[in-house]
C-alpha positions in Angstrom: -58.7 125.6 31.8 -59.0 126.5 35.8 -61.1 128.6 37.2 -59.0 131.6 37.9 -57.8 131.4 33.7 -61.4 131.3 33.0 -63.0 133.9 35.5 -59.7 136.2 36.7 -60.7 140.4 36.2 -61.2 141.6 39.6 -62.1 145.4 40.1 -61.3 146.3 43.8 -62.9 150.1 45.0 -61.9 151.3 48.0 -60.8 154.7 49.4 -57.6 153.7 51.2 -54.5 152.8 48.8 -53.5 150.3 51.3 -56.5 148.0 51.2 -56.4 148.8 47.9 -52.5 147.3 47.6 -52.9 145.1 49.6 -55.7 143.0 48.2 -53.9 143.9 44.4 -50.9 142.0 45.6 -52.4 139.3 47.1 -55.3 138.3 45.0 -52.6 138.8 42.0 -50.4 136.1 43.6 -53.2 134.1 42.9 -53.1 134.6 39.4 -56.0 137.0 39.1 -55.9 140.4 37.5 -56.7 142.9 39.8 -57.5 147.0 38.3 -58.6 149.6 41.2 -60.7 152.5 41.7 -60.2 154.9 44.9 -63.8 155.4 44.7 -67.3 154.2 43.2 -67.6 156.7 40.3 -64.5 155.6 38.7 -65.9 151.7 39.4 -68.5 152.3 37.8 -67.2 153.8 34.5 -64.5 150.8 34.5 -67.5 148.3 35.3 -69.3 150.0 31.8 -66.4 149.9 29.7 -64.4 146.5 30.7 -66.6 143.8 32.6 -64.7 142.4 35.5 -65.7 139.4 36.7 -66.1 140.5 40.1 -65.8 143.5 42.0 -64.7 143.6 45.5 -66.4 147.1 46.9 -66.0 149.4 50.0 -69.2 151.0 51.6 -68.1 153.7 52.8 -66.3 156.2 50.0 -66.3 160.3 48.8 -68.1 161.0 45.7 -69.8 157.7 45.0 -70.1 155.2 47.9 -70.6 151.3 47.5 -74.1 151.9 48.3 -74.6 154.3 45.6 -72.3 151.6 43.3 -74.5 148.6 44.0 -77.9 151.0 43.3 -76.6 152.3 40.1 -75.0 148.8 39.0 -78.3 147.1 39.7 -80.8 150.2 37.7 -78.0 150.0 34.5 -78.7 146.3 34.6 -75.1 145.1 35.0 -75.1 141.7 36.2 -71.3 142.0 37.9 -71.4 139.9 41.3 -70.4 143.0 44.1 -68.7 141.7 47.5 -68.9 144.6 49.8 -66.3 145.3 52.7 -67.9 147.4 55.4 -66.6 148.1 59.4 -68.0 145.7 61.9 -70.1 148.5 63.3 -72.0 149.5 60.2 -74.3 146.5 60.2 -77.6 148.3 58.5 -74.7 149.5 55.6 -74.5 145.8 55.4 -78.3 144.9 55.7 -78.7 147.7 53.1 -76.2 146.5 50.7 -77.6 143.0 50.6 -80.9 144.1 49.7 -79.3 146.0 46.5 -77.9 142.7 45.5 -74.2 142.4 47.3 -72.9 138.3 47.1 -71.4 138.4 50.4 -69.5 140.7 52.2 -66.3 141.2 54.6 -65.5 142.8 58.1 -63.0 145.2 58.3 -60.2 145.0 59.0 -59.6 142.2 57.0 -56.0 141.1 58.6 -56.9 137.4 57.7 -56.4 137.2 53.7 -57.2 133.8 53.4 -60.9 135.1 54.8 -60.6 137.4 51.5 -59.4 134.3 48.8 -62.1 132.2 50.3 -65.0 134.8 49.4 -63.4 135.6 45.8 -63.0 131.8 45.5 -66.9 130.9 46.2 -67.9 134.0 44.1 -66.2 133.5 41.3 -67.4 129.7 41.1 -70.8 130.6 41.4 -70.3 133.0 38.5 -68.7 130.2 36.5 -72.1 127.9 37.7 -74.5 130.8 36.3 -73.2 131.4 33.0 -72.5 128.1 32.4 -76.2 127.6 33.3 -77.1 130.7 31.1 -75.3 129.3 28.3 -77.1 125.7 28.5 -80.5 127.8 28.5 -79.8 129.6 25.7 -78.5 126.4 23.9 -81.7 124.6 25.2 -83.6 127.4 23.7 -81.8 127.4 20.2 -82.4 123.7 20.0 -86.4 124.1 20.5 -86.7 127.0 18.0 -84.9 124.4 15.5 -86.6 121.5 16.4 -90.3 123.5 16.4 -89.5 125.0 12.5 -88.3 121.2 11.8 -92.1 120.3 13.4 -93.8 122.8 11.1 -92.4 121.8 8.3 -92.9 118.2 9.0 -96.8 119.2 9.0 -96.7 120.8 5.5 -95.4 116.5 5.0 -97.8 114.8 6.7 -99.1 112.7 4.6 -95.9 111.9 3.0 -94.0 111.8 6.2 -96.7 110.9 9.0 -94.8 107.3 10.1 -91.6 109.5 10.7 -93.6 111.9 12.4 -95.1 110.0 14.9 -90.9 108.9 15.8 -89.4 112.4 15.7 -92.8 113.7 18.5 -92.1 110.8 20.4 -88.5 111.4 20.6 -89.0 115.4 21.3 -91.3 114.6 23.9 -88.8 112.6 26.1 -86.4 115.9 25.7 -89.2 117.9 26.9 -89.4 115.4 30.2 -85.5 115.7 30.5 -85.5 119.5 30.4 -88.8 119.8 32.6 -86.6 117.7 35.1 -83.5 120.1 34.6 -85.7 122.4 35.1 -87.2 121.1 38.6 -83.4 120.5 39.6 -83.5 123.8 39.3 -85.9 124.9 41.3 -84.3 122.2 44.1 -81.1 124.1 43.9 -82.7 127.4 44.7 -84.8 126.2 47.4 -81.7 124.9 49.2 -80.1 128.2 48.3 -82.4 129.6 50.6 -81.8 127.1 53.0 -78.9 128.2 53.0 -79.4 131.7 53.7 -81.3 130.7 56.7 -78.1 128.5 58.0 -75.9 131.3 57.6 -78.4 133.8 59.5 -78.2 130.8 62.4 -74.6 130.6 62.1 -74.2 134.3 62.1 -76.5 134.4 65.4 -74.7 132.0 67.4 -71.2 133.3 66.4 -72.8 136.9 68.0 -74.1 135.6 70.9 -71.4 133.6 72.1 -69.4 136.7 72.6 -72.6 138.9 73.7 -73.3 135.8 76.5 -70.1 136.5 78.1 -70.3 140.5 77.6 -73.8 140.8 79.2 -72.7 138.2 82.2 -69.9 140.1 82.9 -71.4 143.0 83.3 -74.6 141.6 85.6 -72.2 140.6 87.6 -69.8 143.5 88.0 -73.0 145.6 88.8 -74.2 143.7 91.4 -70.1 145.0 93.2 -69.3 148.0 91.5 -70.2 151.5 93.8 -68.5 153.7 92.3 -71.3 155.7 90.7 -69.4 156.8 87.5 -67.8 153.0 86.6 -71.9 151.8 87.2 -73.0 154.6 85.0 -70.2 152.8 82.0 -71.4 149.3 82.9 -74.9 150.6 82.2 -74.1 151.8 79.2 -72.5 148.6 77.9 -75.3 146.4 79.2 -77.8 148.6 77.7 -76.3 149.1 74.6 -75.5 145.1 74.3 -79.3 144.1 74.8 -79.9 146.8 71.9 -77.3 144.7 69.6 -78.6 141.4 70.7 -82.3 143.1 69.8 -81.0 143.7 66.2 -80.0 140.2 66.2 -83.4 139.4 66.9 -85.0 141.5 64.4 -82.8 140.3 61.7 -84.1 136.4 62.8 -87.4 137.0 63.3 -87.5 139.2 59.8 -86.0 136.0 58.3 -88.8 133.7 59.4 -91.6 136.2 58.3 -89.8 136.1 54.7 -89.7 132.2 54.9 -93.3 131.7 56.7 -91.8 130.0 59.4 -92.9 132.3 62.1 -95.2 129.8 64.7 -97.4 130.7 68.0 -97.1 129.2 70.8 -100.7 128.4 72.9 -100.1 129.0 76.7 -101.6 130.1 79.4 -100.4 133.4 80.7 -101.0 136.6 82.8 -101.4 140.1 80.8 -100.4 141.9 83.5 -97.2 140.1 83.7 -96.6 140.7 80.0 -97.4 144.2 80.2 -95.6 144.9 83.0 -92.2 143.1 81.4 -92.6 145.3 78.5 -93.1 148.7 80.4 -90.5 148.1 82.7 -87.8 147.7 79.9 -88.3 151.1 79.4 -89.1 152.9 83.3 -85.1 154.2 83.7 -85.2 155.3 80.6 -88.3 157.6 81.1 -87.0 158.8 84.8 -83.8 159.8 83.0 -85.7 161.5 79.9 -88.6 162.8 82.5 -91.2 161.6 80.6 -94.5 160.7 82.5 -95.5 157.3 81.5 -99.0 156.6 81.9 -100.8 153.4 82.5 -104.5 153.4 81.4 -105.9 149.6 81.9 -109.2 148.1 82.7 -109.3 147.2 86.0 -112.4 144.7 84.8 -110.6 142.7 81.9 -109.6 139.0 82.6 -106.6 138.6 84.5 -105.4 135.1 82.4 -105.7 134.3 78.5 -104.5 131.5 76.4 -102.2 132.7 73.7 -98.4 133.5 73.0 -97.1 135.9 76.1 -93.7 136.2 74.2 -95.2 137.3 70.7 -97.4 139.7 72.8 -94.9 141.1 74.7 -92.4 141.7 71.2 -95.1 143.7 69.5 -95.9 146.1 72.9 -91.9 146.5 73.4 -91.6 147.5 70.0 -94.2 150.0 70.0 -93.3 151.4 73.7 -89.7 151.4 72.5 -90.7 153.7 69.4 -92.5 155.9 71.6 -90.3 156.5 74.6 -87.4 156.6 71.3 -89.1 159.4 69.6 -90.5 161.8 72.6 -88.3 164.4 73.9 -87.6 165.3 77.7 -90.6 165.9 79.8 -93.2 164.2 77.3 -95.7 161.7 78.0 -96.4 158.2 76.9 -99.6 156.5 77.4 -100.6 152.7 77.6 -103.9 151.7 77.2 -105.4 148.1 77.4 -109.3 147.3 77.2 -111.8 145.4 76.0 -112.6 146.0 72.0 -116.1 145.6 71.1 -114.7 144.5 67.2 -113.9 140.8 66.8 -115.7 139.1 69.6 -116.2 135.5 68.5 -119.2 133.3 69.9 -119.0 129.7 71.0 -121.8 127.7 69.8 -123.0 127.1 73.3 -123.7 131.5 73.3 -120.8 131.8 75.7 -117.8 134.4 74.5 -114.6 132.2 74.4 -112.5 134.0 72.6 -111.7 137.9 73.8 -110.6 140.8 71.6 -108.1 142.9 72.8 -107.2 146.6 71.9 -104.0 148.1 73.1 -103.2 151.7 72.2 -99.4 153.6 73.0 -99.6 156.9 72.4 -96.9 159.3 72.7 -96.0 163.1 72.5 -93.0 163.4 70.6 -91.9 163.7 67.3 -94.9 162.5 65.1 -94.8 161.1 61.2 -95.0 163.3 58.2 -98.2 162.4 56.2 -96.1 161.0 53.0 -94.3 158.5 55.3 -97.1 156.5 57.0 -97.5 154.4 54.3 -94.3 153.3 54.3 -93.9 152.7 58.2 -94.8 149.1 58.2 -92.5 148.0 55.2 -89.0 146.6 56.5 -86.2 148.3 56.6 -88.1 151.9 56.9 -87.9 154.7 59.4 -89.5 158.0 59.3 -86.9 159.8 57.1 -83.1 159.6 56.7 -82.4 162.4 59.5 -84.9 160.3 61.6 -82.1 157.2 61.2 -79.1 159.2 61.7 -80.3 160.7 65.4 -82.5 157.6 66.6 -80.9 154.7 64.7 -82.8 151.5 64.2 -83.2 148.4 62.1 -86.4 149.5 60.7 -87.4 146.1 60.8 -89.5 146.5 64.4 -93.1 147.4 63.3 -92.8 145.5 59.7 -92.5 142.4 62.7 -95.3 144.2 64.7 -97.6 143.8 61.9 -97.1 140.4 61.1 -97.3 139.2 64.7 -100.7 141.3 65.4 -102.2 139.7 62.2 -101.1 136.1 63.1 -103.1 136.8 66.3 -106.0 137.7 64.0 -105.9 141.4 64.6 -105.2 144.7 62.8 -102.6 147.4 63.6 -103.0 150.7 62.9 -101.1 154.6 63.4 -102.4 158.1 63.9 -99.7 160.9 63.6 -99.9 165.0 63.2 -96.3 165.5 62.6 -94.4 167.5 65.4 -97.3 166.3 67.8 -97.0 162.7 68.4 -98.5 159.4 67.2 -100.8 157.2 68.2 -100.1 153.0 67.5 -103.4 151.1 68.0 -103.7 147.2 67.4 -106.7 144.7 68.5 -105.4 140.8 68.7 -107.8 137.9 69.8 -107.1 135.4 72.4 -108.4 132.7 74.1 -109.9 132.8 77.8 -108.3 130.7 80.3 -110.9 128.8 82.1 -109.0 128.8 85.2 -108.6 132.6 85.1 -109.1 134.4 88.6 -111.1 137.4 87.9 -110.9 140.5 90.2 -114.3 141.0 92.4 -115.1 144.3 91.1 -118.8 144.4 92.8 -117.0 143.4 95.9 -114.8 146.9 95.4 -117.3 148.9 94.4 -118.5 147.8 97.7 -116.2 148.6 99.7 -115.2 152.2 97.8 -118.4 153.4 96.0 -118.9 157.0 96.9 -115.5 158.3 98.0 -114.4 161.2 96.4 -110.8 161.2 95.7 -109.2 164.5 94.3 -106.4 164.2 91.9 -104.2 166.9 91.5 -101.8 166.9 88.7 -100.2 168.9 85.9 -100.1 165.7 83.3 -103.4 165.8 81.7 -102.9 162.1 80.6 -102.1 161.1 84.4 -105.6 162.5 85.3 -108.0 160.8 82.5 -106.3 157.5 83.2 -106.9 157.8 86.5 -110.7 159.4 86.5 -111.4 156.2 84.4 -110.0 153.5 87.0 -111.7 156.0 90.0 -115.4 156.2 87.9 -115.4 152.7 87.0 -114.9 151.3 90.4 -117.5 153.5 91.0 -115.5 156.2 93.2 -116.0 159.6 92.2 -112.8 161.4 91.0 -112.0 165.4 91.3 -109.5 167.0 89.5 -107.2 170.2 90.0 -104.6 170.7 87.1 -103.5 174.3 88.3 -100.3 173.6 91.0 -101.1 177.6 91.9 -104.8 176.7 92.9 -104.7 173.5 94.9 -105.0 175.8 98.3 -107.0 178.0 97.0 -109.8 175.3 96.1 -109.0 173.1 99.1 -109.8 176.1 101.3 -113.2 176.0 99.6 -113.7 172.3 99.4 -112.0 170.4 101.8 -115.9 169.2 103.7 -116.3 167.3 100.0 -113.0 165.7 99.7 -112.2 162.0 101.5 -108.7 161.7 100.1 -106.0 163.3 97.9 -103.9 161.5 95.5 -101.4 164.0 94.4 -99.2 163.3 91.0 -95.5 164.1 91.1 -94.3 165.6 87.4 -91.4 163.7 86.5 -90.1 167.3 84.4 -90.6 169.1 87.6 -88.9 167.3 90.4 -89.9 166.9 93.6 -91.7 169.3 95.6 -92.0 168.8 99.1 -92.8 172.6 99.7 -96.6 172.3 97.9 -97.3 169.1 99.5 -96.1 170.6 102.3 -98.9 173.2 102.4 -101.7 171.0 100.7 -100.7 169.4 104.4 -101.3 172.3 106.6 -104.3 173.4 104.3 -106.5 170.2 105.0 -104.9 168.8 107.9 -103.3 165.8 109.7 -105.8 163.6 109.3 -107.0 163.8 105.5 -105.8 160.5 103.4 -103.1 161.4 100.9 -101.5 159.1 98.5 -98.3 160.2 96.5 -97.3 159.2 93.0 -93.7 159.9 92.1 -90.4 158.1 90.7 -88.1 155.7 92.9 -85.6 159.0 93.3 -88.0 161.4 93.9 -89.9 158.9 96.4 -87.0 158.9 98.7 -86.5 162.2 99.2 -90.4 162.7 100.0 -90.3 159.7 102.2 -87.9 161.7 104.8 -90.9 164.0 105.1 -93.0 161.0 106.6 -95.4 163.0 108.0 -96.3 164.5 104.6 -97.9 161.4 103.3 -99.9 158.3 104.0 -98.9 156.0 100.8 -96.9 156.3 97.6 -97.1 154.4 95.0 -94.3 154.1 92.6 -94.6 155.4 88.7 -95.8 154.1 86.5 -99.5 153.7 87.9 -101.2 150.5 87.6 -104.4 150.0 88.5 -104.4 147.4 91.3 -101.6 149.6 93.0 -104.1 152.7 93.1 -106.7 150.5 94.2 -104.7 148.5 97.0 -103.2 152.1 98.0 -107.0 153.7 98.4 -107.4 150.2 100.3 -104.5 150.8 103.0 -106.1 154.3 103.7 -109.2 153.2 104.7 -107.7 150.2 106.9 -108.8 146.8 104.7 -106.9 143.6 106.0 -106.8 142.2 102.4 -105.1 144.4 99.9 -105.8 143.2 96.4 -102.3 144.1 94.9 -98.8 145.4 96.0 -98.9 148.8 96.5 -96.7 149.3 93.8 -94.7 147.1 91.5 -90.9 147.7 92.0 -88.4 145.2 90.0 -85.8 144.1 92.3 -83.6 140.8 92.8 -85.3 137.5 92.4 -86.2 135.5 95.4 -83.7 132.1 94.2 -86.1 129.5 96.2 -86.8 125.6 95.2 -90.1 124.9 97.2 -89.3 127.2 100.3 -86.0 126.4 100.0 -83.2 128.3 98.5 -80.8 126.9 95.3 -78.3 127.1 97.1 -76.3 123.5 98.0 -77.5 122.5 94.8 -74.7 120.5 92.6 -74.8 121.3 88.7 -73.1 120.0 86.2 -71.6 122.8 83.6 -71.2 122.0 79.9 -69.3 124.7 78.1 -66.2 124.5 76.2 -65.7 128.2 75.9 -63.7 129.4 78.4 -65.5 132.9 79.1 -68.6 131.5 79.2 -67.3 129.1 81.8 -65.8 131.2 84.4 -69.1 133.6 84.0 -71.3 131.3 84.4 -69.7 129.4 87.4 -69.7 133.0 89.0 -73.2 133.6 88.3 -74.0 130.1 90.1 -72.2 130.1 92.8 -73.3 133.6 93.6 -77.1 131.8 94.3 -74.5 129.1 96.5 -74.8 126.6 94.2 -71.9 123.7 93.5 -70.8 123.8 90.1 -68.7 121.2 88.2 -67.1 122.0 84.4 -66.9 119.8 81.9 -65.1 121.6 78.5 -66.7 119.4 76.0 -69.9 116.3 76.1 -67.3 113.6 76.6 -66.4 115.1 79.6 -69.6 115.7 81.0 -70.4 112.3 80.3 -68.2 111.2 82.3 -68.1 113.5 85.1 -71.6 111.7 85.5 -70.5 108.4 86.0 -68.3 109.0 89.6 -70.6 112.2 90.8 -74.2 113.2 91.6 -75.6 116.6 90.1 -79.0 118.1 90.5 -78.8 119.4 86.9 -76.9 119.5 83.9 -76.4 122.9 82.0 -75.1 121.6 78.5 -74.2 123.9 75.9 -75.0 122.5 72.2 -71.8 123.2 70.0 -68.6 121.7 71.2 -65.3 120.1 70.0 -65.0 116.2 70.6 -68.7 115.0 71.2 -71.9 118.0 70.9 -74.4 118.0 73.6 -77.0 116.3 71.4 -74.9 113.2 71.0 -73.8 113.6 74.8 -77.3 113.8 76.0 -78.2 110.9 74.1 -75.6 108.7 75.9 -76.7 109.8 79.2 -80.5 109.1 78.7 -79.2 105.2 78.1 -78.3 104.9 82.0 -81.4 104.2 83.9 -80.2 106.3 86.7 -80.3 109.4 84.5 -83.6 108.6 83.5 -85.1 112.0 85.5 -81.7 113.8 85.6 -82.8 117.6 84.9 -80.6 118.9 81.5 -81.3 122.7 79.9 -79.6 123.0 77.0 -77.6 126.5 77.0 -77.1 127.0 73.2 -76.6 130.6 71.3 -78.6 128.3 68.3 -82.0 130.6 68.2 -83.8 129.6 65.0 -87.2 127.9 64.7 -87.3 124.4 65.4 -84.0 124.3 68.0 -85.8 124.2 70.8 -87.5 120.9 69.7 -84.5 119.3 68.1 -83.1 119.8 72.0 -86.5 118.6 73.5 -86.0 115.5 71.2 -82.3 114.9 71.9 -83.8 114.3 75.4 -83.2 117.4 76.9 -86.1 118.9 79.5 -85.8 122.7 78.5 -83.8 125.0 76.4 -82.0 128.5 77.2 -80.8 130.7 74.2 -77.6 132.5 74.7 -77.0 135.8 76.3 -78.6 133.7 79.0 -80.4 136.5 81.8 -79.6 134.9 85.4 -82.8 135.8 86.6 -83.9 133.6 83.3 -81.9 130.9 84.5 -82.4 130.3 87.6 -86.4 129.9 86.9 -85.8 127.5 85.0 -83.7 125.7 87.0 -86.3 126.2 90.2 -89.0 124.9 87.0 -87.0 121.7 85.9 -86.0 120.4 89.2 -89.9 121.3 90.7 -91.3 119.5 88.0 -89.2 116.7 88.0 -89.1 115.9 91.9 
């Protein structure tokens, strides 16, 4: 008897008669029986009453969706394998569904019906597999319940029967071993089930980020040419909305790890500033657009340079920044504080401190948490509330990530919320200190600033705490003036006390060249005045040059207040850019730029190619293409290149096996290749280290990402 004589009801629920139809009329071709349902309520009743042997399930339905289906199937206890069909954008329906207990499921529209058999196919076997191991159980069972009341009454015998005892324990004994290792089979076959799950969430990734490589590259590029402001403002959208996606991506993978403990930190040293920076500046257009005033409150005393994982670091601040600057409405603020935290310090056993404990806060004025839900806010898959979803969207799966991350760095994260008045995400990790760390001279500021008073005028209360602290603890004495309608008025009174004004911009006001206009007249042409404001706000002020002396750029870091208070008073040796303003990458080798360079392009899809030969030879480099590892190995045999760029997956020979081959000629001994691989689960990065390989790129590949390494590869290896 076959499989589909064996195992052959199939319920199909879905809305649309067609699908319906259509998946009747084939799957019936196949010799199944097929019933339908236009909806989940009548599924359900059929699911009671007849118990198909699979059910293939739409998500989205009236009166009872497959959601609803798969909850009520799974608290009734039925044990009917559910395959859910869902629309390629409705991938948290998906994530959702899984969790109640879906097999599998399908992408609409599903114009490929072989896709369909092949799901029906693999689910129906691994019913058959299930019961048939149910059934063996149960016969297992039956035969030790027997084979225990034969024991017993073999006791009441013994001393009639104790020679034919002794053979029937022995012989029970070596069942018990056979089952124990049926039963440790067991156990094997669900360990590689989840094995399996994790290929399929790496297969699933680099199937999403081949497309999303070529997507994002197109779209870098066409920015760089595009003026016309509306078409920018569409390619914006795309390449915002396509890092968002390829975030998701990341949250699902990164979840996946956490579930199977294979989450690692890496030990390196790194700058904090540059982490911090690379997670507030994700979010800096976004705030202009919104007007929200994003505040930077760091020590300007902590060590610039610590040991630890920059990367992991960086994911838990974006996350949280992200949340905040998600949930705050137009004109809000959103604070960042770094500083030392006095919990956790850890003492060498020479009395030194060698290990530092960091506390980072975000706090934020939006939206806030209702009490009830706070609990819940770590837990994966959770938002605030289902309206909270709807408007912000969301994998839930950020903070549940955060958490983990902050504990592996042996710290705690915690959140303060008064619903309808913001939140406030705190979280302390520990890391090493680098011993080659260059620490900023405070004493040798104070020095050269101690005493000035600086008065800071600004309607952002947050603005002017954040920067009292920097002002007070280089040992400068701050003045503040919150009042716009005042500032004359107590300039008029005190201008003999003040030696320079740093006046704050409100993103939610605009600019304002009229009051700075008169603080001007009011104190004069010669008193100091430094300007913090937005890159579109900063140009229009700048046409008023005579208006102001500096202006720094929003957000506020410390060393650009400092270095901006420096300029005023003349010093030679500013100890930071005035401000920090992302712009395009100087693409320099040693001095020297990339371009001339000759590299050697491995890529069999044909997107990818013509991208990333654009991307190249927009820093003038030479690029050669090679559509699969055969090829590239022997483009290498007649030609020189600088580098190879050799993608991973490809048809006639893979980039492992064609890295392999090129290692064996001496003259490719120090021959810089990056693999350039959409792969991104633990433990790829070493498997292409170990193939021979010098570094590794995960698809959507960031040019700016690229060409540092290339400048890092071919620095390191000349």
């Amino acid at each position: 008897m076959g499989k589909a004589e064996m195992y052959n009801k199939i319920l199909v629920v879905d809305d649309e008669e067609v699908i319906r139809q259509n998946f009747a009329y084939y799957l019936e071709d196949r010799g199944y029986i097929v019933v339908t349902a236009e909806n989940g309520r009548i599924g359900l009743d059929y699911i009671e009453k007849e118990k198909p042997d699979l059910v293939l399930s739409d998500l989205r339905m009236p009166e009872m969706d497959g959601i609803e289906l798969l909850r009520q199937c799974t608290k009734r206890g039925y044990d009917t394998p559910i395959i859910v069909i869902s629309g390629a954008s409705l991938i948290s329906d998906v994530v959702e569904a899984l969790r109640l207990g879906a097999w599998d499921y399908l992408i609409k529209p599903v114009t490929d019906l072989s896709i369909l058999a092949h799901a029906v196919d693999k689910a129906l076997e691994r019913v058959r597999l299930l019961r048939e191991n149910i059934a063996y159980q149960e016969h297992l069972e039956a035969q030790v319940y027997t084979r225990t009341k034969e024991l017993e009454l073999s006791k009441k015998k013994l001393g009639e029967y104790s020679e034919q005892l002794e053979i029937t324990v022995q012989k029970r004994t070596a069942e018990l071993r056979a089952a124990n290792s049926e039963l440790q089979a067991a156990k094997k076959q669900a360990e590689s089930a989840n094995e399996s799950k994790s290929r399929f969430l790496a297969n699933m990734s680099h199937e999403i980020r081949t497309p999303m490589n070529g997507v994002l590259a197109a779209v870098d590029l066409a920015l760089d040419q595009v003026e016309n402001a509306s078409v920018k403002n569409y390619l914006e959208i795309i390449h915002t909305s396509g890092y968002a996606l390829l975030g998701l991506i990341n949250d699902i993978l990164d979840f996946s790890k956490i579930e199977a403990d294979k989450m690692d930190l890496e030990s390196i040293p790194f700058d904090l500033m540059d982490v911090m920076r690379s997670a507030i500046n994700l979010f800096v257009s976004t705030t202009v657009e919104k007007k929200i005033d994003l505040i930077i409150d760091i020590d300007p005393g902590l060590p610039k340079s610590y040991v630890g994982d920059p990367l992991r670091l960086q994911q838990v601040l974006t996350n949280l920044i992200g949340n905040s600057v998600k949930f705050t409405e137009n004109s809000g603020v959103v604070t960042i504080t770094a500083e030392r935290s006095p919990l956790l310090e850890k003492i060498s056993e020479t009395g030194h401190s060698d290990i530092i404990s960091l506390q980072f806060m975000v706090k934020d004025t939006g939206i806030g948490i209702r009490p009830d839900t706070v609990k819940k806010l770590f837990s994966p898959f959770s938002q605030a509330d289902a309206e909270t979803t709807r408007k912000f969207g969301g994998s839930g799966l950020g903070l549940t990530i955060s958490k983990r991350l902050v504990e592996m760095m042996n710290g705690e994260i915690h959140v303060v919320s008064t619903f309808g008045q913001g939140a406030l995400f705190d979280f302390t990790v520990n890391l090493q200190k680098n011993t080659n760390d260059f620490i900023l001279d405070i004493n040798l500021i104070k020095k050269i600033v101690s005493g000035l008073r600086i008065l800071i005028i600004g309607e952002c209360n947050q603005f002017r705490t954040a920067m009292k602290k920097i002002l007070t603890l280089l040992s400068m004495i701050p003045v503040e003036v919150a009042k716009s309608n005042i500032v004359e008025k107590f300039l008029e009174k005190n201008r003999g006390s003040i030696d320079m004004i740093l006046f704050d911009q409100a993103l939610s006001s605009g600019p304002d060249t009229g009051q700075i206009r008169r603080i001007r007249k009011t104190v004069g042409p010669d008193m100091p005045m430094i300007i913090s404001t937005d890159l579109g706000v900063n140009s229009k002020i700048n046409r008023e040059s005579s208006l102001v002396d500096v202006y720094i750029t929003k957000p506020v870091y410390p060393e650009s207040l400092v270095n901006a208070v420096f300029l005023l008073l003349g010093e030679k040796e500013p100890v930071a850019q005035v401000s920090y303003q992302p712009g395009k990458m100087e693409i320099e080798l040693n001095g020297a730029p990339l371009s001339g360079l000759h590299i050697l392009v491995a890529e069999d899809n044909q997107i990818n190619q013509i991208l990333t030969r654009a991307i190249l030879e927009k820093a003038g480099i030479v690029v050669t293409l090679a559509d699969n590892g055969k090829k590239a190995v022997e483009a290498l045999i007649g030609d020189h290149f600088d580098a190879v760029l050799m993608d991973i997956q490809m048809p006639v020979m893979d980039g492992y096996e064609a890295t392999h081959i090129i290692r064996k000629n001496p003259a490719h001994t120090n021959l810089p290749i990056i693999a350039m691989t959409a792969n991104a689960l633990k433990g790829d990065d070493e498997k292409c280290l170990s193939a021979g390989m010098n570094a590794y790129i995960s698809k959507p590949v960031n040019r700016n990402v690229l060409f540092k390494m290339l400048i890092k590869v071919i620095h390191n290896l000349s």
